[in-house]
Backbone as CSV, one residue per row, in Angstrom:
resi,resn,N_x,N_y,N_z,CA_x,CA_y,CA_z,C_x,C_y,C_z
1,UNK,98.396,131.458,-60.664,97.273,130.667,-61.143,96.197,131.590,-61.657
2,UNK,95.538,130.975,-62.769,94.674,132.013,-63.378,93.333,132.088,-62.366
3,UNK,92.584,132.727,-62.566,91.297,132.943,-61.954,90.120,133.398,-62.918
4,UNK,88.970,132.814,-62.956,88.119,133.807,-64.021,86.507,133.167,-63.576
5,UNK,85.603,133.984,-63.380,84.087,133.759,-63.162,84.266,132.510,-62.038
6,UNK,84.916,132.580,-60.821,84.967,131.465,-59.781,85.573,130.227,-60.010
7,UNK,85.929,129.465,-61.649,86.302,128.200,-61.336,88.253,128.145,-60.819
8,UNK,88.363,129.103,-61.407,90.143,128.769,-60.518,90.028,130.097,-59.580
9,UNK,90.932,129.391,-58.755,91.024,130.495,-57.383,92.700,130.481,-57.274
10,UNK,92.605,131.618,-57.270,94.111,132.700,-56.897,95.181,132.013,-55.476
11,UNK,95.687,131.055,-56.072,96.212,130.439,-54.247,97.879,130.916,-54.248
12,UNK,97.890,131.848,-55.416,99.263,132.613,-54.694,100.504,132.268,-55.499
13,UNK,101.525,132.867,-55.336,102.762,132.357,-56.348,104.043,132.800,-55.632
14,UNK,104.846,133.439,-56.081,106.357,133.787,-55.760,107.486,133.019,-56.170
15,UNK,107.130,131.896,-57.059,108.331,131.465,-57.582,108.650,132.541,-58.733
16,UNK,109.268,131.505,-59.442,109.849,131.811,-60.780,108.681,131.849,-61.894
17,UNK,108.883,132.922,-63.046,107.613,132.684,-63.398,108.170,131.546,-64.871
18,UNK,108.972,131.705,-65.207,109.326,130.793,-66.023,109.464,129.057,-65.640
19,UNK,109.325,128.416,-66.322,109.958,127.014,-65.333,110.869,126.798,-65.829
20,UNK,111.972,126.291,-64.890,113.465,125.870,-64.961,113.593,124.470,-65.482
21,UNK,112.353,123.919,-65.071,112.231,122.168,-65.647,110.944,122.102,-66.414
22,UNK,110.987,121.089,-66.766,109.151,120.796,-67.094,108.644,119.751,-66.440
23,UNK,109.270,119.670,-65.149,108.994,118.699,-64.245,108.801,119.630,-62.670
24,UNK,109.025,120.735,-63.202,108.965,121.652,-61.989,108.013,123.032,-62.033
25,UNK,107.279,123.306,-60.968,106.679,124.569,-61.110,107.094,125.427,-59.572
26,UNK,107.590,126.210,-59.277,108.395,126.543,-58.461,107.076,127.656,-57.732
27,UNK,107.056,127.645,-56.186,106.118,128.849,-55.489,106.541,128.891,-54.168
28,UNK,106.583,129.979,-53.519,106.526,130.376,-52.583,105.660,130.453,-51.441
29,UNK,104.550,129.974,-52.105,103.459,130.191,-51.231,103.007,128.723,-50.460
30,UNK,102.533,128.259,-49.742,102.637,127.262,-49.036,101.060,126.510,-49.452
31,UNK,101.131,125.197,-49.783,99.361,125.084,-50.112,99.214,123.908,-48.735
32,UNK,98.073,124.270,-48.148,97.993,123.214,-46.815,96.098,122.296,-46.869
33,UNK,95.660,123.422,-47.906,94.191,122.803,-48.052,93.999,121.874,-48.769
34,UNK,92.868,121.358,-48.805,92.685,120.230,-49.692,91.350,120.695,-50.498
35,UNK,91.715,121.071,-52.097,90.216,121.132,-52.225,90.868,120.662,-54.127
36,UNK,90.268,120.260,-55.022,90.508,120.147,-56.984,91.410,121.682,-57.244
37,UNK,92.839,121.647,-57.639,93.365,122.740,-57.988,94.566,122.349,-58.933
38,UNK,95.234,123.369,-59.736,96.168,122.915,-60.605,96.872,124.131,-60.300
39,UNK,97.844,124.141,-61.424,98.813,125.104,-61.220,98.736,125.914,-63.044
40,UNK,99.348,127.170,-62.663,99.139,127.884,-63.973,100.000,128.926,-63.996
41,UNK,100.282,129.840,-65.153,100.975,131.331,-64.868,100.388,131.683,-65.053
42,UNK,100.233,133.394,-65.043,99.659,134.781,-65.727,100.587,135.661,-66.660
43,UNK,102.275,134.866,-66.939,103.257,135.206,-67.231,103.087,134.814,-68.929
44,UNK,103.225,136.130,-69.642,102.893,135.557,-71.039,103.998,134.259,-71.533
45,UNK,105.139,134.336,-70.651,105.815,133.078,-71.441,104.855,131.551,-71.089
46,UNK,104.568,131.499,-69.890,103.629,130.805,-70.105,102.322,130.614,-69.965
47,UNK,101.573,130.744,-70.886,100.379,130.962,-71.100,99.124,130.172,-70.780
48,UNK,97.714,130.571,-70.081,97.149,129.292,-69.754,96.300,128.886,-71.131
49,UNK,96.403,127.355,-70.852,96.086,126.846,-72.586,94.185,127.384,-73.036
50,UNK,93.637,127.355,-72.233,92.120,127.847,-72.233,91.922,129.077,-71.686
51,UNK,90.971,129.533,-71.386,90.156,130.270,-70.397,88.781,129.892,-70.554
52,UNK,88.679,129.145,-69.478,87.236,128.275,-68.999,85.885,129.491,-68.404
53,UNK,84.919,129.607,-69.403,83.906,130.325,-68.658,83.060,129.489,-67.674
54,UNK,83.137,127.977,-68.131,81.808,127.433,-67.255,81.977,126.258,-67.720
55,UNK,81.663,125.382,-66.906,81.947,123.816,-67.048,80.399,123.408,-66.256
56,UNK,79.147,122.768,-66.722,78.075,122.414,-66.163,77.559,121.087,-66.555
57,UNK,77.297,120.135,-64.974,76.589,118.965,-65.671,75.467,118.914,-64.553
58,UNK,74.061,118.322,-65.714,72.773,118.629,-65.278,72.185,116.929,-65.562
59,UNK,71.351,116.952,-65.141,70.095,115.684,-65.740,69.194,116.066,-66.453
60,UNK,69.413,115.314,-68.068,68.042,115.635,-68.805,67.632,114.295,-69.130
61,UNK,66.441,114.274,-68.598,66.001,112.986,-68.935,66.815,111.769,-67.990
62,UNK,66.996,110.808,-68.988,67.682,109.792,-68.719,69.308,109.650,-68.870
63,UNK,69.644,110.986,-69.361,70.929,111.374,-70.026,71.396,112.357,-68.727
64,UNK,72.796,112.696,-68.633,73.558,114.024,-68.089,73.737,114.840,-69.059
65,UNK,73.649,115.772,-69.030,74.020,117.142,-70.431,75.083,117.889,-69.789
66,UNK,76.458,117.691,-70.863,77.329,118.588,-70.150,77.547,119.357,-70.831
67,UNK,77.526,120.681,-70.787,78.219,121.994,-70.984,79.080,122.403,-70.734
68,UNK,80.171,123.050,-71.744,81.285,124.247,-71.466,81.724,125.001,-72.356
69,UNK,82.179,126.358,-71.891,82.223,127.165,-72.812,83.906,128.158,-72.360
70,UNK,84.626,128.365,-73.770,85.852,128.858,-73.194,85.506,130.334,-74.134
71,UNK,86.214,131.247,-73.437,86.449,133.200,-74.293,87.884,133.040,-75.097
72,UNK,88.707,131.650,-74.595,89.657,131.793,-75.184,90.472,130.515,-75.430
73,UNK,91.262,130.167,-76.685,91.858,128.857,-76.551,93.558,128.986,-77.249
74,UNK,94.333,128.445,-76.660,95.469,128.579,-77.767,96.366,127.203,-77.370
75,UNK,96.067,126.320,-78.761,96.748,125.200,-78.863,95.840,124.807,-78.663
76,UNK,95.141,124.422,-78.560,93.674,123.125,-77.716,93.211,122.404,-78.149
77,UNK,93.990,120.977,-78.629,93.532,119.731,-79.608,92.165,119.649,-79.055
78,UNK,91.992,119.043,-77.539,90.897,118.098,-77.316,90.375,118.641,-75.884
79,UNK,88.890,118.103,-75.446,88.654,118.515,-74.313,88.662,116.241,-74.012
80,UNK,88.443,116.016,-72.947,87.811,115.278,-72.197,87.303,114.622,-71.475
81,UNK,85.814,114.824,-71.098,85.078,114.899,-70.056,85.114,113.435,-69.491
82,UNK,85.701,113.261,-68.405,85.848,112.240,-66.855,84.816,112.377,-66.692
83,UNK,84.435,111.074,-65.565,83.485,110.741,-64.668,83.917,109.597,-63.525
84,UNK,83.225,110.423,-62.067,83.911,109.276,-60.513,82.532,109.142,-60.185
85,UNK,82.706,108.090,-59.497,81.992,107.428,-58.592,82.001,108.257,-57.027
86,UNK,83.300,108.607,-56.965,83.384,108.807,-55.814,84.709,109.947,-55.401
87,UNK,84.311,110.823,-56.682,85.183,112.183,-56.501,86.744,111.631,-56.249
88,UNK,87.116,110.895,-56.521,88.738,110.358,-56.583,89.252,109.750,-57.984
89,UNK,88.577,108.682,-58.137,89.268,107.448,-59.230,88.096,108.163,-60.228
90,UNK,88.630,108.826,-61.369,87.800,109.285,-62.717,88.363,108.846,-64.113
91,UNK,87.334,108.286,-64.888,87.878,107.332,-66.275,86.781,108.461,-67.732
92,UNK,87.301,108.896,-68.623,86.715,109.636,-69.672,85.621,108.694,-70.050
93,UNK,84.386,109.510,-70.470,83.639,109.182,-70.760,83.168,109.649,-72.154
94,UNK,83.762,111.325,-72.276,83.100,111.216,-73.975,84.529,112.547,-74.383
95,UNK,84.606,112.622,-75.480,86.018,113.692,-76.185,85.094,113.791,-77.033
96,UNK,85.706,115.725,-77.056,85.183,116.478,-78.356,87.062,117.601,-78.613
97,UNK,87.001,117.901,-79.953,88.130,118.312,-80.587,87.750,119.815,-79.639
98,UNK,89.229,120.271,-79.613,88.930,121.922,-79.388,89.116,123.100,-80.772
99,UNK,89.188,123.990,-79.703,89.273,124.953,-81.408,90.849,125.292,-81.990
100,UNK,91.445,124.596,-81.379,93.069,125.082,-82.155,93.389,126.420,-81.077
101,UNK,93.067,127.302,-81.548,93.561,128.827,-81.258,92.533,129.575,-81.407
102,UNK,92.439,130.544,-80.235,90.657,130.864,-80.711,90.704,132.224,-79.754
103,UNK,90.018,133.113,-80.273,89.792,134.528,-78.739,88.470,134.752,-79.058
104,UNK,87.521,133.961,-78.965,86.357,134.687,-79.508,85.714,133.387,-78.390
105,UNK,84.376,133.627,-77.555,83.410,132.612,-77.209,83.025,131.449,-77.959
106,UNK,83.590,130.159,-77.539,83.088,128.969,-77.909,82.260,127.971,-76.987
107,UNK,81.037,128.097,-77.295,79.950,126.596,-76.681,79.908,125.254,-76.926
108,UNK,80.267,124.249,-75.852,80.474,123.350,-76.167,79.364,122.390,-75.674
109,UNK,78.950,120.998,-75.940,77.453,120.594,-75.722,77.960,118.956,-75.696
110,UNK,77.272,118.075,-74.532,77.425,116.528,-75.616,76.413,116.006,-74.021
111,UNK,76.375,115.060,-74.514,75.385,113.954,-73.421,76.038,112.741,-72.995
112,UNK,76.297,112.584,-71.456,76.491,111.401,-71.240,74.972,110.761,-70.951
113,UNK,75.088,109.489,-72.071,73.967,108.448,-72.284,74.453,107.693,-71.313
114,UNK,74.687,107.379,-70.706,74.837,105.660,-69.546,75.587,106.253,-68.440
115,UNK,74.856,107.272,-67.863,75.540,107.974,-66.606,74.835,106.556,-65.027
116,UNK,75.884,107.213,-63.979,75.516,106.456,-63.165,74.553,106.500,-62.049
117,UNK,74.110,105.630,-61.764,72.469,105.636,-61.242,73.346,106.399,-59.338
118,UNK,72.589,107.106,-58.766,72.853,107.906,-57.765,73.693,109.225,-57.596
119,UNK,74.397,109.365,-57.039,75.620,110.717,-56.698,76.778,110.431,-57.896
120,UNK,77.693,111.062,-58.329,78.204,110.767,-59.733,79.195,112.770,-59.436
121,UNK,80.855,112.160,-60.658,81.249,113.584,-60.414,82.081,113.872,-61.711
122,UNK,81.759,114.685,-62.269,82.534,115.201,-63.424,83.135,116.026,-63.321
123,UNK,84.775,116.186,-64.448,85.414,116.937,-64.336,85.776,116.963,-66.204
124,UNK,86.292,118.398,-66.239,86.709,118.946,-67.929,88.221,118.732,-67.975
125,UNK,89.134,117.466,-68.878,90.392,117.995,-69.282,90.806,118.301,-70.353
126,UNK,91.380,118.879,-70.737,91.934,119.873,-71.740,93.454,119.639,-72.043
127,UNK,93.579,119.242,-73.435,95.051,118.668,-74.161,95.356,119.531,-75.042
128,UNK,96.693,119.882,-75.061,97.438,120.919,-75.896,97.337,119.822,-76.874
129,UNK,98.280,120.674,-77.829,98.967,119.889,-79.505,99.864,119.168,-78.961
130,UNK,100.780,119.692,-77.919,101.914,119.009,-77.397,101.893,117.978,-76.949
131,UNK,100.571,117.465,-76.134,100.141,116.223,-75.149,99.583,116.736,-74.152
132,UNK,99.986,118.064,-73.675,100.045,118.469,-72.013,98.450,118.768,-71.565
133,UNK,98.476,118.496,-70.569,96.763,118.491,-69.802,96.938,119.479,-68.810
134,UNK,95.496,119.538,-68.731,95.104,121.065,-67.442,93.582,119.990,-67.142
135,UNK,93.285,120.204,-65.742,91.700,119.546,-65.640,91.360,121.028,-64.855
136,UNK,89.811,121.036,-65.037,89.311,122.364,-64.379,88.613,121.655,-63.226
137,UNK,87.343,122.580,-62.314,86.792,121.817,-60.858,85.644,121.021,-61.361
138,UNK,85.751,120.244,-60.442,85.005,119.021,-59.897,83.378,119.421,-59.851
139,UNK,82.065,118.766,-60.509,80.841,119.306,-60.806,80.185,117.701,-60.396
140,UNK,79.121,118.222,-59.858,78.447,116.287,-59.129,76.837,116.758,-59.438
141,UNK,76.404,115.491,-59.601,75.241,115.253,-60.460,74.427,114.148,-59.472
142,UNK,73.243,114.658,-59.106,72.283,112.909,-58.880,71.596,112.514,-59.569
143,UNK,71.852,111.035,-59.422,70.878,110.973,-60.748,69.945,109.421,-60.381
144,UNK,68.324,109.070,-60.861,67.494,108.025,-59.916,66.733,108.732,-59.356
145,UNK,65.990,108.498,-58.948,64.342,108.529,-57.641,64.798,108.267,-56.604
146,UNK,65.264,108.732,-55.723,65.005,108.357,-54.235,66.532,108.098,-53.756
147,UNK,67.435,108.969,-54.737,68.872,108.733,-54.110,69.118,109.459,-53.623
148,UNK,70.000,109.691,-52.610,70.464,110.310,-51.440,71.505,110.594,-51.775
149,UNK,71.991,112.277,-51.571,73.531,112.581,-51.601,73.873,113.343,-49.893
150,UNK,74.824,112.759,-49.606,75.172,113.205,-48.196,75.634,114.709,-47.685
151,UNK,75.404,115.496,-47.520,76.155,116.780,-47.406,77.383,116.876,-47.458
152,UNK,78.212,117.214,-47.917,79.889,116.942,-47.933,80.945,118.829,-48.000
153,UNK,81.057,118.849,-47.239,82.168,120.412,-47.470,83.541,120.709,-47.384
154,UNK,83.833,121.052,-48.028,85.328,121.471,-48.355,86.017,123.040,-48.245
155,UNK,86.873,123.270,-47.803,87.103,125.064,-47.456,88.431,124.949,-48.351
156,UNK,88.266,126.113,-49.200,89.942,127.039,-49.359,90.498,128.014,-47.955
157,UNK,91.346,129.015,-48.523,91.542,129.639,-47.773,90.858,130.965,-47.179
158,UNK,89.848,131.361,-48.332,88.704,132.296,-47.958,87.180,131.854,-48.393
159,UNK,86.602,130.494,-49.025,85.775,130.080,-49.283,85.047,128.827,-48.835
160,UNK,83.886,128.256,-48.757,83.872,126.709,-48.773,82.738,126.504,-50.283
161,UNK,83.170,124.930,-50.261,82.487,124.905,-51.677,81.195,123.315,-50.659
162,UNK,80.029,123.195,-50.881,79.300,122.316,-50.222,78.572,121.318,-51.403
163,UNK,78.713,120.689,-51.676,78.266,119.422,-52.408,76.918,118.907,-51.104
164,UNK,75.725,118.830,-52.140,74.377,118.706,-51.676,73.504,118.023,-52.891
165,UNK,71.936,117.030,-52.163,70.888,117.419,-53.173,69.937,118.120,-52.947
166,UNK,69.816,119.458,-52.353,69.237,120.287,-52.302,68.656,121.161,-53.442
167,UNK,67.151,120.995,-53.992,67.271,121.923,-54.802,67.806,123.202,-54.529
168,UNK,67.157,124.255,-55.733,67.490,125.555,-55.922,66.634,126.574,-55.020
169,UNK,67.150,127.225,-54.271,66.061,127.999,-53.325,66.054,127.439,-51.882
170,UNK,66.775,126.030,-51.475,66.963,125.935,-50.345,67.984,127.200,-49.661
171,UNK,67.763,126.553,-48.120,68.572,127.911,-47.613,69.676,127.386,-46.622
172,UNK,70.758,127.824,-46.508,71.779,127.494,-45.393,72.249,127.742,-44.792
173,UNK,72.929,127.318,-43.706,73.532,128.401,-42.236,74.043,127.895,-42.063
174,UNK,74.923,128.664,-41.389,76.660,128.635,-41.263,76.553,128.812,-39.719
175,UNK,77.108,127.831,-38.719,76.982,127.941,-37.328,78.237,127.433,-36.699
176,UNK,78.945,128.567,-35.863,80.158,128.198,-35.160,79.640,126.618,-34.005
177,UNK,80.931,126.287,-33.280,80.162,125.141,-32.000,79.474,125.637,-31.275
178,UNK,79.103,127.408,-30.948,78.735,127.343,-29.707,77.160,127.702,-29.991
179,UNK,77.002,127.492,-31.828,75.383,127.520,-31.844,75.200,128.585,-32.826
180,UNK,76.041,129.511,-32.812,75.884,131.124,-33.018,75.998,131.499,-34.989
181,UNK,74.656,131.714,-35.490,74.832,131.760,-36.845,75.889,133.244,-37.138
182,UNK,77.084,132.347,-38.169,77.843,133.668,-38.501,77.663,133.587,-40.239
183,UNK,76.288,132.841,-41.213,76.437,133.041,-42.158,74.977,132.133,-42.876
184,UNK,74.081,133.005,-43.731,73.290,132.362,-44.144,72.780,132.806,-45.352
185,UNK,72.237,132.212,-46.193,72.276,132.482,-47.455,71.040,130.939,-48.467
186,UNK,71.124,131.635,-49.614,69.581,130.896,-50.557,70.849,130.036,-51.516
187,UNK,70.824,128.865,-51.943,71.468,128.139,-52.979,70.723,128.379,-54.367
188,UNK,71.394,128.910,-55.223,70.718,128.882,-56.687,70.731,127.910,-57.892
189,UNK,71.751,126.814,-57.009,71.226,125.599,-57.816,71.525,124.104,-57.036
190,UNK,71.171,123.123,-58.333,71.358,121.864,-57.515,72.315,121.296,-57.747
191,UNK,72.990,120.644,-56.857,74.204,120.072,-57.034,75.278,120.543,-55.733
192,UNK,76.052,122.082,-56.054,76.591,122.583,-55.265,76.737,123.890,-54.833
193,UNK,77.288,124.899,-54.344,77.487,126.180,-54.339,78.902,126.484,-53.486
194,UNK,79.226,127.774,-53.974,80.263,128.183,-53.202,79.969,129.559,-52.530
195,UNK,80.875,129.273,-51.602,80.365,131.154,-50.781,81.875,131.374,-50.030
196,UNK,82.138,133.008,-50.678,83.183,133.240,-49.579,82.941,133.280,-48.406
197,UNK,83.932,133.393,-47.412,84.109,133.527,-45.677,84.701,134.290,-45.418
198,UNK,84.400,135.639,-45.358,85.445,137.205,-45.395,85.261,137.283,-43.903
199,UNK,86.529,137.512,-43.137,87.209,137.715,-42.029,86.364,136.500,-40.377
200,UNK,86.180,135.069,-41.169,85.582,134.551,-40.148,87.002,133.221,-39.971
201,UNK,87.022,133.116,-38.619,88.099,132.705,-38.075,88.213,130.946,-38.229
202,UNK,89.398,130.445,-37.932,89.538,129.070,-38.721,88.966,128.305,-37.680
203,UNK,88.449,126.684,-37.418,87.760,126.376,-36.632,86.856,125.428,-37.476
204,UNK,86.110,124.860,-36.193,85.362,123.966,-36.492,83.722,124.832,-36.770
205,UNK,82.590,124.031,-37.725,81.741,125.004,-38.431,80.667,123.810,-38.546
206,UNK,79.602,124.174,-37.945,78.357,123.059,-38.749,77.416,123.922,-40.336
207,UNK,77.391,123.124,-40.808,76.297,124.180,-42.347,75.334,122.802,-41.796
208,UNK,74.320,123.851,-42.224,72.865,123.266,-42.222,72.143,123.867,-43.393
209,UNK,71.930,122.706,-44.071,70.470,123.188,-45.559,68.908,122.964,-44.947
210,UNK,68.078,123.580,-45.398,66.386,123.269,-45.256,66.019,123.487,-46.596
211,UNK,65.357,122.503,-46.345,64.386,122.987,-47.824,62.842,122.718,-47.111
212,UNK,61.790,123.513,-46.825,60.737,122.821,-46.115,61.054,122.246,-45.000
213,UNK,60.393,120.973,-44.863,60.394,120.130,-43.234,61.892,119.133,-43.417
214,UNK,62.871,119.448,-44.877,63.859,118.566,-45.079,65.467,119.301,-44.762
215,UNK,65.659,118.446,-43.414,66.908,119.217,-42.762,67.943,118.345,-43.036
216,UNK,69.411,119.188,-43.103,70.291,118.326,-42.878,71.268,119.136,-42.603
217,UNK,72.433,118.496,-41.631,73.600,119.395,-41.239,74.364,118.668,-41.542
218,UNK,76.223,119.013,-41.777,77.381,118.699,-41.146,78.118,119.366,-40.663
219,UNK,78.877,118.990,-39.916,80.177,119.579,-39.085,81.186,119.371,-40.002
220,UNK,82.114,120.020,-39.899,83.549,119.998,-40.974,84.481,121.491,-40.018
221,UNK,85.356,120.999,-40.397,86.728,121.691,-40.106,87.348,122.782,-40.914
222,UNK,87.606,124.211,-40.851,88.050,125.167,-41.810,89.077,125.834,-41.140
């Protein structure tokens, strides 16, 4: 699986690098987590159809502004941008053409006008010439006065990724059950963040955000 600037993560291989079917992608490696992932080679026979620098959705105004930008494209009719309610069931909301074949930086720009009032989650898919799709990770947006997004966390196998509405500059801690901070750190934006977990053991974990007098924790499982 490819990897590049954090959005795909390296979860391992040992099959075949060719595929024997096109109904099959063959690995060795065992996947037991649950977090948005696809499958890919690094094997020039098969090639990944993009290389995704950044996939971003923000609130401007009354609108969402989504951004993305690829270093590289080959084959790439179309991008298009989904939207959930509830990080599961996602229906397209707007398509823009891609660049065909491309090795050079391309910026991509559009607005969802009639986004949905509270917590909200977008994702980028990407269509060859052939038909074939790739979706990249999962990006959540609030949107309204006075809506509430719940703390929510998810772990790979060396990371967790925390979905929040915490602005930028809140701070968070990482606390085993028996109280004991083994991790704390500043969020640099709103929405979500990710942070590796280098050599901390599997187990149960509370994160806690502050921003000011505004606390919130959960417990979750890694």
């Amino acid at each position: 699986m490819g990897y590049r600037f954090g959005i795909w993560q390296d979860r391992g291989n040992g099959g075949t690098a060719v595929l024997s079917s096109p109904w099959h992608v063959p690995t060795a490696a065992v996947q037991t987590l649950f977090s948005p992932w696809t499958l890919a080679s690094i094997n020039h026979q098969n090639p990944l159809p993009i290389s995704l620098v950044e996939f971003t959705a923000k609130p401007e105004g009354a609108n969402v502004r989504l951004d993305w930008a690829t270093a590289s494209e080959r084959d790439n009719a179309y991008f298009t941008v989904e939207r959930s309610a509830d990080g599961t069931l996602f229906s397209p909301v707007l398509e823009q053409a891609g660049a065909g074949t491309s090795t050079q930086l391309i910026r991509y720009t559009d607005l969802d006008i009639s986004p949905l009032n509270g917590l909200s989650y977008y994702r980028l898919k990407q269509t060859d010439t052939d038909g074939s799709s790739t979706y990249g990770r999962m990006v959540s947006v609030l949107m309204g006065h006075g809506s509430e997004r719940p703390l929510l966390v998810f772990g790979t196998a060396d990371r967790i990724t925390a979905l929040h509405a915490f602005p930028a500059g809140s701070r968070y801690t990482l606390l085993d059950m028996t109280g004991r901070m083994v991790l704390e750190g500043t969020v640099t934006s709103t929405g979500s963040f990710t942070t590796p977990l280098p050599g901390i053991q599997r187990g149960a974990y509370l994160l806690r955000m502050q921003n000011g007098d505004r606390t919130e924790s959960t417990r979750f499982v890694y």
